[in-house]
N, C-alpha and C positions, 0 to 999 in steps of 0.2 A: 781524454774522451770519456763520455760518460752514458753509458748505458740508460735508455729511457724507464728502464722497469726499476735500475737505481734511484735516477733522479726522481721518480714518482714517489719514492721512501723518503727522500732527502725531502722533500716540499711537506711530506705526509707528516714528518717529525716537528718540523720549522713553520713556526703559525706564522711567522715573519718573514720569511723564504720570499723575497722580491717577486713581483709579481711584475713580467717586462714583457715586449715585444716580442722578443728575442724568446725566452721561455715559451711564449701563445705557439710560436711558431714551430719551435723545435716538440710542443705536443702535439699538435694539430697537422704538423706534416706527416705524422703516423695514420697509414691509408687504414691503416685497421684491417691489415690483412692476414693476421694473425699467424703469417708465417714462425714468429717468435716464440710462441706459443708454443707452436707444434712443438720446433725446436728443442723449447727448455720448457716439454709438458709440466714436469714437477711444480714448478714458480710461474708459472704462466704469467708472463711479463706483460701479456696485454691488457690482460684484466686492472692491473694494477694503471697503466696508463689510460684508460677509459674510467677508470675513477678515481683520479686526481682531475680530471679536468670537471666532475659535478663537485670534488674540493676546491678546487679554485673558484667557483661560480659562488659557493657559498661564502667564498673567504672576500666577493667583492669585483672579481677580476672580470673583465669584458669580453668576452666574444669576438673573437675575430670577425669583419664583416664578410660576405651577407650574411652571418649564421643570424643573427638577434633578427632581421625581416625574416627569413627559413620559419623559426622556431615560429615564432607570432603569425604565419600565415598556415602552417600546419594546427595549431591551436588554436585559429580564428577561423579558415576554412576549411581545412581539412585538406590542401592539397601546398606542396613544395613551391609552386609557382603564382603563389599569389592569385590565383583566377578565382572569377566570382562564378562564372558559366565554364563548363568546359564543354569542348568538341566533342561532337558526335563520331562513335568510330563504328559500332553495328546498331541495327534497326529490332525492333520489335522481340527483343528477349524477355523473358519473366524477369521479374525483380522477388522472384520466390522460388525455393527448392532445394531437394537435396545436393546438386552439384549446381557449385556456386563459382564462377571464373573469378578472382579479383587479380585485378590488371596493374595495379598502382600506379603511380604517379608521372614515371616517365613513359610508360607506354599508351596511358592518356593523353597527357598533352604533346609528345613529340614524337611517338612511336607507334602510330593508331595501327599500323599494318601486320604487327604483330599479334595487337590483339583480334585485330578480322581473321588471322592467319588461323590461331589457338581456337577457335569460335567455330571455324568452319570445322577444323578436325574434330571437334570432340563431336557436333552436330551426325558428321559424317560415320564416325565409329558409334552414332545410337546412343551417347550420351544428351538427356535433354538440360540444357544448362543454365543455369540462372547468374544472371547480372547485375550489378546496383549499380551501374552508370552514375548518375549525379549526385547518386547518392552513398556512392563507395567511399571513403576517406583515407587520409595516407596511412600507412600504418605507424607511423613514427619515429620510423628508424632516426634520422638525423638528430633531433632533440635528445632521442636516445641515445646517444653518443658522443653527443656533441657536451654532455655534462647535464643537460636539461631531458633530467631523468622523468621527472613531474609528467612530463608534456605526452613523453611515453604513455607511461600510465594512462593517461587519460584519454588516447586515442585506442588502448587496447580496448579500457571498458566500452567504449565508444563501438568499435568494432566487432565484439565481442555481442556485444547486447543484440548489434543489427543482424548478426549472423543467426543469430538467434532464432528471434523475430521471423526472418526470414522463411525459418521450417531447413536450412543447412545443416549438412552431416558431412558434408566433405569438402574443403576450400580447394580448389586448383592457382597454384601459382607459377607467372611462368617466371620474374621477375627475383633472383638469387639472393638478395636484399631483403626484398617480400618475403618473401620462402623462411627466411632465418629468423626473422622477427617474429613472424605469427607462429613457428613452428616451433621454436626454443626461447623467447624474450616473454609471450604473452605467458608458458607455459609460467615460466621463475615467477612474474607478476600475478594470473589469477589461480592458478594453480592449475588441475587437470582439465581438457577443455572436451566441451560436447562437441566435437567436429574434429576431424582427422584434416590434416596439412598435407596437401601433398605437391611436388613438382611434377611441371608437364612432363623433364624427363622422363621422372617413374611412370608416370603416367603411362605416357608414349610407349616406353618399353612393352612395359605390360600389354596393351592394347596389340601390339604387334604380336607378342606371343600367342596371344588368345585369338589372334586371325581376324580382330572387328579393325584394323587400320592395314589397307593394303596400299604398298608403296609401288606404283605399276608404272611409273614415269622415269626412265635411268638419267640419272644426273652422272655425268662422263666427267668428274673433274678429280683431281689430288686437293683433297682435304685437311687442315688440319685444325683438331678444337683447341680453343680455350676454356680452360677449367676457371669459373669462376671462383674469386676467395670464399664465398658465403656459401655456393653450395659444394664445392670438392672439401677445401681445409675445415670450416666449420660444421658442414652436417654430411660429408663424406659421401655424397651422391655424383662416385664417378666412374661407375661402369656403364651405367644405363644411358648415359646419354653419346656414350659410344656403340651400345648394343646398336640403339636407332641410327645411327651414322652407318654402323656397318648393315643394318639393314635394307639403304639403298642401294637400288640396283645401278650399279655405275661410280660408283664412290670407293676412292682409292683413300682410305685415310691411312696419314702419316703423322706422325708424334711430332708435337714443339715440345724442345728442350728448355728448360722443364717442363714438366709439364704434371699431369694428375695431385697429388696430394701437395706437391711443391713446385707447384706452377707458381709460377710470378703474377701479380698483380696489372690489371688494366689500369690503373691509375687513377680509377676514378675517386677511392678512397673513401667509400660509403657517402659520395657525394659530398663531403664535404670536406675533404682538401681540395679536389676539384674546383670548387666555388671560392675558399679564400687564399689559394696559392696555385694560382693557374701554372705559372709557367714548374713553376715545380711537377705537376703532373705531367705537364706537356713532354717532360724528361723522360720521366716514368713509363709513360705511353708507349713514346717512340721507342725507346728500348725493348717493350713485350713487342712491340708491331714487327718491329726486325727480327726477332726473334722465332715469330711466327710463320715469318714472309721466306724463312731459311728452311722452312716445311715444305710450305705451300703457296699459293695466290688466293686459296678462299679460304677465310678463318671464320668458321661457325664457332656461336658460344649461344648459353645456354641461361641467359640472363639479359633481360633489354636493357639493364643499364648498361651492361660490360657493351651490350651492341651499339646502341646509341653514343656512347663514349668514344668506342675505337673506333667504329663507322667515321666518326665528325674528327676524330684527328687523321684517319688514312685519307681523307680527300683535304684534309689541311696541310697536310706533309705531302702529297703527291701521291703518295706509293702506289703503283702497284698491285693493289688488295682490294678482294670484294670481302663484305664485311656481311655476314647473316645472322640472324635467329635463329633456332634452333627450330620454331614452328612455323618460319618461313620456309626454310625449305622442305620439311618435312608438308607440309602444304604444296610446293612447287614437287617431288618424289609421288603425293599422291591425286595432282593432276588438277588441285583445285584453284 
């Protein structure tokens, strides 16, 4: 057996390193959860597997599908799902100001109730917030990492310029994907940015301490979170979003094994093992879900992909589990 951050050397040395199925598979089935990393900080293995696959792209090699439609619809529309209109999820926002919600892509087209959820609390705790609805774009995670470095790029400037524009000073992300890409990928790309990153949990945290989010509705259930990989293991945002946990009234939280900086993976694999090796996640999944379901019956996470993901396989496996967002309930805590 051969270690991924090996074989990324072995292909990196060998311009003629067979370029096969089998190889697409055994790179692309790395969810990118950079568990490895933590691991073996020193050589950080991930790094190295996330660029061999824009070596392969250069040396000719194909993309697994759907990625080649992904990429070309995020660099032709600006959104993962191919749509040319998207859905309406709140009404009558600015598309200007210092605090700017960006929702990305899965909480547009499949998760609108998180973004009403996020919308109504910050409105609530006296933040006046600004939105670019149709005209928000993805942020590019996938292409970024998927080897289709390019595409990256071009949706940071893209983003970057609009936020601008805008008159923004501070991005709100609830989306852990989101969060990691504009908060650490845009930085490596344009260098120091005029706008501060930040996650609803911080957020939320904060606003709690400061007494402008009051949680006055007891949610009576045993609790337990999922620590997403992009925001626990990559940018270490994992106390805050238990501070808020534990600051509803009624909320018993209990730990999933693993769990905070070496919590296991949702599966979804930055979206895109998800997309071209379903049943391989579907593994993945179901292992955190059990995992989870040995805590509790509600698994709050703090990322709409991780929610949208595990949400759509707990009611595909059956279990057992109510599956939240983080500013769902925290939403349903303060009564709206």
């Amino acid at each position: 057996a051969v270690a991924r951050g090996d074989l990324a050397s072995d292909i990196y040395d060998d311009e003629d390193y067979p370029i096969t199925d089998g190889l697409m598979r055994v790179l692309y089935t790395c969810t990118g959860c950079g568990m490895c990393s933590e691991i073996c900080f020193r050589n950080r293995p991930l790094t190295a597997n996330l660029a061999i696959r824009e070596v392969l792209l250069k040396r000719g090699a194909k993309l697994p599908d759907p990625l080649p439609r992904i990429d070309a619809d995020v660099d032709r529309l600006g959104n993962i799902f191919g749509a040319k209109k998207l859905p309406k999820s709140v009404e009558d926002l600015p598309n200007t100001g210092e605090d700017l919600y960006f929702a990305g892509c899965v909480a547009r087209h499949q998760k609108p109730e998180s973004i009403r959820a996020t919308v109504a609390i910050l409105q609530k705790a006296g933040i006046d917030i600004a939105y670019l609805a149709d005209e928000e774009k993805c942020c590019g995670l996938i292409p970024g990492n998927d080897g289709n470095t390019a595409i990256l790029e071009n949706q940071a400037a893209k983003n970057i310029e609009a936020f601008k524009e805008a008159g923004v000073k501070r991005v709100i992300v609830s989306c852990a994907h989101c969060y990691k890409t504009l908060k650490v990928d845009y930085q490596l790309i344009a260098g120091e940015l005029p706008f501060e990153v930040v996650h609803v949990a911080e957020l939320f945290s904060k606003l709690i301490d400061e007494k402008r989010i009051h949680l006055t509705e007891p949610v009576k259930r045993k609790i337990t979170y999922h620590d997403p990989c992009f925001l626990g293991r990559y940018c270490y945002v994992l106390e805050e979003p238990r501070n808020v946990l534990k600051s509803i009234p009624g909320v018993e939280l209990i730990e999933t094994e693993p769990s905070g900086k070496w919590s296991h993976c949702c599966g979804s694999g930055m979206k895109i093992t998800s997309a071209c090796y379903p049943e391989f996640t579907a593994a993945v999944t179901k292992k955190r879900l059990e995992q989870c379901k040995q805590a509790a019956n509600t698994v709050v996470t703090a990322c709409t992909t991780c929610y949208q993901h595990m949400d759509r396989a707990a009611r595909k496996e059956d279990m057992d589990l109510e599956i939240y967002d983080l500013p769902i309930l925290v939403a349903k805590a303060m009564g709206l």
